[in-house]
C-alpha positions in Angstrom: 101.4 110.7 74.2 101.0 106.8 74.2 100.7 105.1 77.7 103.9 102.9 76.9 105.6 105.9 77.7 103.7 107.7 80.0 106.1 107.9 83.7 105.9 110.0 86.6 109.0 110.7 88.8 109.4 112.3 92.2 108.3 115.8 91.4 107.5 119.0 92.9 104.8 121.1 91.3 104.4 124.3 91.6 101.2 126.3 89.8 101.9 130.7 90.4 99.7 131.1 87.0 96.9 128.6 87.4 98.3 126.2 85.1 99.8 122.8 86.5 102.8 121.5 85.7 102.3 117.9 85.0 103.4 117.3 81.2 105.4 114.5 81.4 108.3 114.1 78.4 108.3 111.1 76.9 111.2 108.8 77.6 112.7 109.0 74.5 113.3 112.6 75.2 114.9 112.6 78.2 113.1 113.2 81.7 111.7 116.4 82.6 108.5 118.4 83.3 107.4 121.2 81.1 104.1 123.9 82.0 101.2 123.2 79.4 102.8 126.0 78.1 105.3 124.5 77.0 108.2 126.5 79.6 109.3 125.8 83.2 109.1 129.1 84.5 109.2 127.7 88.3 112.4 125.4 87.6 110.9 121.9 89.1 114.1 120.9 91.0 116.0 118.3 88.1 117.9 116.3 90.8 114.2 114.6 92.0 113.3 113.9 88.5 117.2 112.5 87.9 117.1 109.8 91.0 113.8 108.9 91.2 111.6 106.1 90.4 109.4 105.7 87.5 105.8 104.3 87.1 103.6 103.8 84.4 100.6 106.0 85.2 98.1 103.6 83.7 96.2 100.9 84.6 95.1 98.9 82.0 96.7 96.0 80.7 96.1 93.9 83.9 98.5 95.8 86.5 97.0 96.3 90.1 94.7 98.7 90.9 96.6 102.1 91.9 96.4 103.5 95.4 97.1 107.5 95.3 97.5 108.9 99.2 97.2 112.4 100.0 98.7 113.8 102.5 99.9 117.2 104.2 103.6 116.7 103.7 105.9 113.4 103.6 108.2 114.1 106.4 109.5 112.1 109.5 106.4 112.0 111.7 104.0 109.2 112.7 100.9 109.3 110.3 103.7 109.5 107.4 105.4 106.3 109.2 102.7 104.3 108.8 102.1 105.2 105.0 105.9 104.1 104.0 105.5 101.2 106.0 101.9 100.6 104.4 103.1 100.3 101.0 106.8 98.7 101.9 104.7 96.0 103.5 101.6 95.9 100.7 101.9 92.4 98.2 103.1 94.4 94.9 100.8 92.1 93.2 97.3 93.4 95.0 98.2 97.1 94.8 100.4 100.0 93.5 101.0 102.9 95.3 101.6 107.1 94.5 101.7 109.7 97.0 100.5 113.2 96.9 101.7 115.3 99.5 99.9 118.6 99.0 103.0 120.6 100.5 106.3 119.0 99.7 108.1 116.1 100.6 111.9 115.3 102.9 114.0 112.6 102.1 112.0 110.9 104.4 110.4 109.6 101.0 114.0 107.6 100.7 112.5 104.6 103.3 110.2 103.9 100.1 111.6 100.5 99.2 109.0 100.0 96.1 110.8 101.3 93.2 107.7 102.0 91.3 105.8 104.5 93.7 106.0 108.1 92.3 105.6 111.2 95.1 104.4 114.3 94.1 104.7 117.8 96.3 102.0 120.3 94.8 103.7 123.3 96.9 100.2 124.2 98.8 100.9 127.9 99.7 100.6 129.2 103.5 96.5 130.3 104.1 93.8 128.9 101.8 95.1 128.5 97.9 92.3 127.8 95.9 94.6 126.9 92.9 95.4 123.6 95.3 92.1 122.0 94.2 93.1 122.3 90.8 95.7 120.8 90.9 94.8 118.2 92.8 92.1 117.3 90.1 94.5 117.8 87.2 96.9 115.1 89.3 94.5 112.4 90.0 93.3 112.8 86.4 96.3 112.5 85.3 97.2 109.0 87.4 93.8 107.7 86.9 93.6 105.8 90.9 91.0 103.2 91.4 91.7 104.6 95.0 92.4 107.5 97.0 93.0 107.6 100.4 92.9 111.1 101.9 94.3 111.1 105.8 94.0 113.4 108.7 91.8 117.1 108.2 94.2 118.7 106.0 93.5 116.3 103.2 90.0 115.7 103.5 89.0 118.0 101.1 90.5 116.5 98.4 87.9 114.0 98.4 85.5 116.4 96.3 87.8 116.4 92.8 88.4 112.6 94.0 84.9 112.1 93.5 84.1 115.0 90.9 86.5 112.2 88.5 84.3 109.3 89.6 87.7 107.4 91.2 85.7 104.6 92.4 87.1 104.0 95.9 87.3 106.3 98.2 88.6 105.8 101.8 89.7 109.0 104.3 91.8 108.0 107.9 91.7 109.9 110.8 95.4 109.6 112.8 95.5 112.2 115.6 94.2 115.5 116.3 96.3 118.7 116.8 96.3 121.1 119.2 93.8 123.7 117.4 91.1 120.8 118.0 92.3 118.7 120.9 89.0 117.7 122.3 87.8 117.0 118.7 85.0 119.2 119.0 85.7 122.3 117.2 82.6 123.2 115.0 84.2 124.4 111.8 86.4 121.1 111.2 84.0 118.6 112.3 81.1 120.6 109.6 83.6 120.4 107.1 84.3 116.7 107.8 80.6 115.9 107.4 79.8 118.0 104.9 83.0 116.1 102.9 81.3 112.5 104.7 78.6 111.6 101.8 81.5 111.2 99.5 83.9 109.0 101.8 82.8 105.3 101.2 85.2 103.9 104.4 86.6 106.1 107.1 89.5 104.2 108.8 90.5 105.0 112.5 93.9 104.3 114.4 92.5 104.1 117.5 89.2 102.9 119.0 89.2 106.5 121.1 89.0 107.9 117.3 86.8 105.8 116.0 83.8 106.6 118.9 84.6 110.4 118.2 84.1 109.6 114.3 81.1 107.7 114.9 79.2 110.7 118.1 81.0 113.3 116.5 81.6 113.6 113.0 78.4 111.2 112.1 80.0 108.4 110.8 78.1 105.2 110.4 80.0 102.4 111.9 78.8 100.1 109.7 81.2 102.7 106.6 84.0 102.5 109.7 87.4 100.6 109.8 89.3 100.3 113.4 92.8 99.7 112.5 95.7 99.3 114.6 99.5 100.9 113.4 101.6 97.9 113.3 105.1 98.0 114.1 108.1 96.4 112.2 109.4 93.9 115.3 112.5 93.0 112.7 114.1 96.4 112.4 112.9 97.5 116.2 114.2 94.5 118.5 115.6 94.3 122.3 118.9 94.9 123.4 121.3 92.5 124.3 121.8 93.0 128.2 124.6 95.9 128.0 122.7 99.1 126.2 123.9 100.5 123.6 126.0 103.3 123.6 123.9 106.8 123.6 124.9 110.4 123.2 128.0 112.2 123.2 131.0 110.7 124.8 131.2 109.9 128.5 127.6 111.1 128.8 125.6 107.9 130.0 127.7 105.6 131.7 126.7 101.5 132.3 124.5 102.1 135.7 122.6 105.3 134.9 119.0 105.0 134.0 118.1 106.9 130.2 115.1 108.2 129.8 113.9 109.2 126.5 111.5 110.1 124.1 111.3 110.4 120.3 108.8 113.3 118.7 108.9 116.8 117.5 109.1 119.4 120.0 105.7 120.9 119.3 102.9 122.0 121.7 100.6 118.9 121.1 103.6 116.9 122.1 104.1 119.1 124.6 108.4 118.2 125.4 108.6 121.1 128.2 106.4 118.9 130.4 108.9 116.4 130.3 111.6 119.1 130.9 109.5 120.3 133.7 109.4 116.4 135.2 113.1 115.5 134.6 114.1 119.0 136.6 112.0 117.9 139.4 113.2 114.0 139.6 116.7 115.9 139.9 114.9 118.0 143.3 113.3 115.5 144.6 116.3 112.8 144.3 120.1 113.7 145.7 121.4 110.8 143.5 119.7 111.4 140.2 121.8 113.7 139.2 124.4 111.1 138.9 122.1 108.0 138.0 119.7 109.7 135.5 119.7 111.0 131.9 117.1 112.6 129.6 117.3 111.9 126.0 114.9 114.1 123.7 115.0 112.9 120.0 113.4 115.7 117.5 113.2 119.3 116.2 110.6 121.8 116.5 109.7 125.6 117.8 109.8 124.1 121.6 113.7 122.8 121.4 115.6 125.7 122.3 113.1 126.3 124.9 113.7 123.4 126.4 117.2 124.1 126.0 116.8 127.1 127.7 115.0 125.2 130.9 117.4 122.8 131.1 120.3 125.2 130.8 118.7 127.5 133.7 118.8 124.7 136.2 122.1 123.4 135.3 121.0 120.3 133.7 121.8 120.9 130.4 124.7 118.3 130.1 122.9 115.7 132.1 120.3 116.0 128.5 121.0 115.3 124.8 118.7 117.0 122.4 120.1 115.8 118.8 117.5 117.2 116.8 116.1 114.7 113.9 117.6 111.2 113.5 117.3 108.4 111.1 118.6 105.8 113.7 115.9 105.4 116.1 115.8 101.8 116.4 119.5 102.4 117.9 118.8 105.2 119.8 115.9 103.2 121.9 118.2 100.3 122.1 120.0 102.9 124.1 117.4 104.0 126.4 116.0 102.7 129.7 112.4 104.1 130.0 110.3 105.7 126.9 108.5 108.6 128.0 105.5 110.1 125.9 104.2 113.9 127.4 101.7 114.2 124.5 98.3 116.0 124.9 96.8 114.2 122.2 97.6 111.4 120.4 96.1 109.2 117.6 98.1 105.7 118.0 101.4 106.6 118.8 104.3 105.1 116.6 106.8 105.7 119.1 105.2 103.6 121.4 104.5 100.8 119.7 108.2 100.9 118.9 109.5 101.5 122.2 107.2 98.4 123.1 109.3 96.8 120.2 112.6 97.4 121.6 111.5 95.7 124.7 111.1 99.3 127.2 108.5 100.0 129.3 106.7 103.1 128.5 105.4 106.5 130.5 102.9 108.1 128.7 100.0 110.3 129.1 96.7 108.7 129.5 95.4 110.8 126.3 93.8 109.5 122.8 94.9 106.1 122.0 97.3 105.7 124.4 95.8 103.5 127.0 94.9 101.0 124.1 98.6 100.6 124.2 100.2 100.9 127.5 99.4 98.5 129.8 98.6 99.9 133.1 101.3 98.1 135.5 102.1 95.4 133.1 103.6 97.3 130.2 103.9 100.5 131.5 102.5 103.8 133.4 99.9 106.3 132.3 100.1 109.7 133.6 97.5 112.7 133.7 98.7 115.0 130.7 100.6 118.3 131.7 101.7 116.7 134.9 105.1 117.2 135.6 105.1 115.8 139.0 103.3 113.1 138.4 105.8 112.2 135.6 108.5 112.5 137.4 107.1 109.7 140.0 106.4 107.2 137.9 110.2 107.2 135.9 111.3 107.4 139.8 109.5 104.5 139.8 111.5 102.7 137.7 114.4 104.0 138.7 114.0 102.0 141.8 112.6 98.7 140.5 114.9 97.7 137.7 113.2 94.4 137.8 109.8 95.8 136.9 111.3 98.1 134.0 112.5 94.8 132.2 109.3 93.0 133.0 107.1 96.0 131.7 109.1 95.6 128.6 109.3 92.2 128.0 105.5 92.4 128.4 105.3 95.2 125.9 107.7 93.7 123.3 105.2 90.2 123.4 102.0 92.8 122.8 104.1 94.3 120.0 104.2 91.3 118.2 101.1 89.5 119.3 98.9 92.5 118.8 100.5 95.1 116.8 102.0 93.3 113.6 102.7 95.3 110.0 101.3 91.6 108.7 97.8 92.3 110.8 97.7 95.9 109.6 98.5 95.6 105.7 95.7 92.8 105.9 93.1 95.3 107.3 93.8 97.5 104.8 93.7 95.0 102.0 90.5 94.9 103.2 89.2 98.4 103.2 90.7 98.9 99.5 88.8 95.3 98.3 86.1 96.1 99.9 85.5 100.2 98.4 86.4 98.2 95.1 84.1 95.5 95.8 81.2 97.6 96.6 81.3 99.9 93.0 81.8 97.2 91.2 85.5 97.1 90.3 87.1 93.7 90.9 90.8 93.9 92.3 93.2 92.0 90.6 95.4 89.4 92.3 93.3 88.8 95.4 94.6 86.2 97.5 92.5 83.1 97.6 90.7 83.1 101.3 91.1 86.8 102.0 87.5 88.1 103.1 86.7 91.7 102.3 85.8 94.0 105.1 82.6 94.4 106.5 79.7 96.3 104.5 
């Protein structure tokens, strides 16, 4: 098959005999993708192949080196956030971009706005499935990466076909930890992240938090370590002219109550109940808040109905609005008051940098990454995680200072932009992918003039 018409679309591939199905039809046949066998016994779904973007799979002939990321699944979430916004944001002319999701992907992959960036589900099956690896090597044999940039544990292992094939840079990010390994220190993971370390040539860390794990922990010199930041898009996340937006159903936050809200899915490392827990006890503890106070919980996961349920046994179920997943979240914060984050762990938290976007002052947990963010009295509050009580204080807090909750967020919406830029973060990673290029000898092509490469 000649490279002029070699493409990749949006695929899913599924391998139940061992073979992967990754023939590609030539255009002048019509789109498709057949089994080596020649048969499509699994029936990849034709509408993804139909609407989606096409990319030459080869790099010669000049084109920027290709970028393939691997990761779990491509579904709203924050490490997946930062990806889209990664290769929206990335010059065209430095780098292109494919994404390997080793489950499947949402039509979260819709906020790609490259039309050149093919994503590719390889249906990992529930447990350990062995077949995964090969398919993983087949895939990145088949797009021929210069790099590939594996992120959080579930990925990791892919480095080993990665560097099996020789792909000559090869960077792994660490985002967040979940709740089976909260405290970072359970053995298994962290021997498999150093036994996977000798082939990593620059780990990347979100946070300074998980950077000093990665470097007493896992083993990782700091000298093969990138710190960088999430940055935030300031255009599309903005302040609110001085009326808030309308929120919710109907009638259900008039002008004069205070909304408090958070965006996240209703899992256990986000733990949501703990906000329940402190929104039920503001209502106890205040006579009035009942009339001056809504919660607004943005997300889906196993803990919704149960805080449903919570909210329904203390009659507070219509002072709350649990929608579920949105795609409008820069509207909904421009309809909240306070940004509340109960998590037990986090990496760097989206959320908040785009709460501090919209200009609100955030509660959050003083867990992970989080104090690099908030702002202890001048952005913000931090809280002891799984603290209720404590919680509830501090949006009390606000509730009766108005004039600090729009300084905290003016405050917050300056460090957004001063500190937190996509421009800032897209350059630090321009700088990690140079510099693994740099280092085995491959040159990247369209470098801008004055851009230093990361430190060795």
């Amino acid at each position: 098959m000649s490279s002029e018409t070699d493409h990749v679309r949006a695929v899913r591939v599924v391998d139940g005999s061992g073979s992967i199905m990754l023939s590609v039809l030539s255009e002048s046949r019509g789109w498709g993708l057949v089994s080596e066998s020649g048969s499509d016994p699994h029936g990849v779904r034709g509408p993804d192949l139909v609407n989606s973007p096409t990319v030459t799979t080869h790099p010669e002939g000049g084109q920027p080196p290709l970028v393939v990321h691997v990761i779990h699944r491509l579904g709203i979430g924050g490490l997946e956030n930062g990806v889209i916004n990664l290769i929206n944001h990335m010059p065209p002319e430095r780098y292109r971009h494919a994404i390997v999701c080793l489950t499947d992907f949402t039509d979260f992959r819709d906020r790609l706005r490259r039309d050149n960036v093919p994503v590719i589900a390889l249906q990992k099956r529930e447990g350990h499935d062995l077949g995964l690896y090969a398919r993983v090597w087949k895939v990145l044999r088949r797009l021929r990466p210069q790099v590939v940039h594996t992120r959080n544990l579930a990925a990791v292992e892919c480095m080993v076909p990665a560097a099996l094939l020789g792909v000559p840079g090869r960077v792994h990010s660490e985002h967040g930890l979940d709740m089976s390994e909260l405290r970072g220190s359970n053995v298994t993971y962290n021997l498999l992240r150093k036994i996977v370390k000798p082939l990593v040539h620059r780990h990347v860390a979100v946070s300074l938090d998980l950077a000093n794990w990665l470097t007493n922990t896992v083993g990782v010199p700091p000298h093969r370590l990138a710190q960088i930041y999430n940055g935030v898009d300031t255009r599309r996340f903005f302040r609110r002219a001085a009326i808030r937006d309308p929120i919710g159903p109907g009638g259900f936050a008039p002008q004069g109550t205070m909304v408090v809200g958070t965006v996240g899915r209703m899992e256990a490392v986000k733990d949501p109940l703990t906000l329940v827990r402190g929104f039920l006890h503001l209502l106890k503890i205040d006579p009035h808040a009942r009339e001056r106070v809504r919660l607004v919980m943005v997300g889906d996961g196993r803990l919704r109905e149960e805080a449903r349920r919570l909210l329904r046994a203390s009659g507070a179920e219509s002072l709350a609005w649990l929608p579920g997943e949105r795609s409008d979240i820069p509207e909904i914060l421009r309809g909240l008051d306070v940004f509340v984050l109960p998590s037990l762990r986090e990496g760097i938290s989206n959320t908040i940098l785009e709460a501090m976007a919209s200009g609100l002052p955030v509660v959050a947990t003083r867990v992970g990454g989080n104090p690099e963010l908030v702002d202890e009295g001048e952005t913000g509050r931090l809280v002891p995680p799984g603290d209720p009580i404590q919680l509830a204080e501090a949006i009390r807090a606000y509730q009766g200072d108005p004039s600090r909750m729009v300084a905290h967020g003016q405050v917050g919406r300056k460090a957004a932009e001063v500190r937190f830029s996509l421009s800032a973060m897209v350059d630090r990673y321009l700088d990690v992918y140079d510099t693994v290029l740099n280092r085995r000898g491959q040159r990247p092509v369209g470098r801008r003039s004055g851009s230093a490469p990361g430190e060795e």
